[in-house]
Steps between C-alpha positions, in 0.01 A plus 500: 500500500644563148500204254735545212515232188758560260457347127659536167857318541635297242790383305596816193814562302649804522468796390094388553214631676284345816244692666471412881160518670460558868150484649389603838188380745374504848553815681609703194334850621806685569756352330757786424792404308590172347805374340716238311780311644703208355768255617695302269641181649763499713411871523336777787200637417524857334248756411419526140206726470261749746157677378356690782156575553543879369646344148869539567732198364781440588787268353823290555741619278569182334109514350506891442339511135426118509238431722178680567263484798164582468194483766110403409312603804200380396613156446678532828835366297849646397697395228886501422533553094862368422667541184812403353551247772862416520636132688599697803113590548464124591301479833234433689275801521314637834236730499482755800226705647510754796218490707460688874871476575501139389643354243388226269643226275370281220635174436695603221493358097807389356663730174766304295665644247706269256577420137 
């Protein structure tokens, strides 16, 4: 079993910056790629950034030159850099990691972005 905790939500105005943390535990040997998600309310979920284990990213095109995600394999955590945040980046943000075929979730941390 993967365990994924997601930290670094919070309230910003736009055009600000929040850096999203994402650490994994338990069975973490093997983990290949992991990703961001987010669903805003009222919303389905939709991909938002990939970082497989060779180093390739991989973007939606509504955070293409925004948002930057970046993997720390020693601390066993991913991050999810996001610059000039605009209101329509409000959601909650999941953290995904690929593991054996499976796939697993965090809970998710919750990005608002409002004047």
């Amino acid at each position: 079993q993967v365990q994924l905790v997601e930290s670094g939500g919070g309230l910003v105005q736009p055009g600000g910056s929040l850096r999203l943390s994402c650490a994994a535990s338990g069975v973490i040997f093997g983990i290949g790629g992991m990703s961001w998600y987010r669903q805003a309310p009222g919303k389905q979920r939709e991909f938002v950034a990939a970082l497989t284990r060779g180093g390739t990213t991989n973007y939606a095109d509504s955070v293409k030159g925004r948002f930057t995600i970046i993997r720390d394999n020693a601390k066993n955590t991913v991050y999810l850099q996001m610059n000039s945040l605009k209101p329509e980046d409000t959601a909650e943000y999941y953290c995904n990691a690929l593991r054996g075929g499976a796939n697993y979730w965090g809970k998710g941390t919750m990005v608002t972005v409002s004047s």
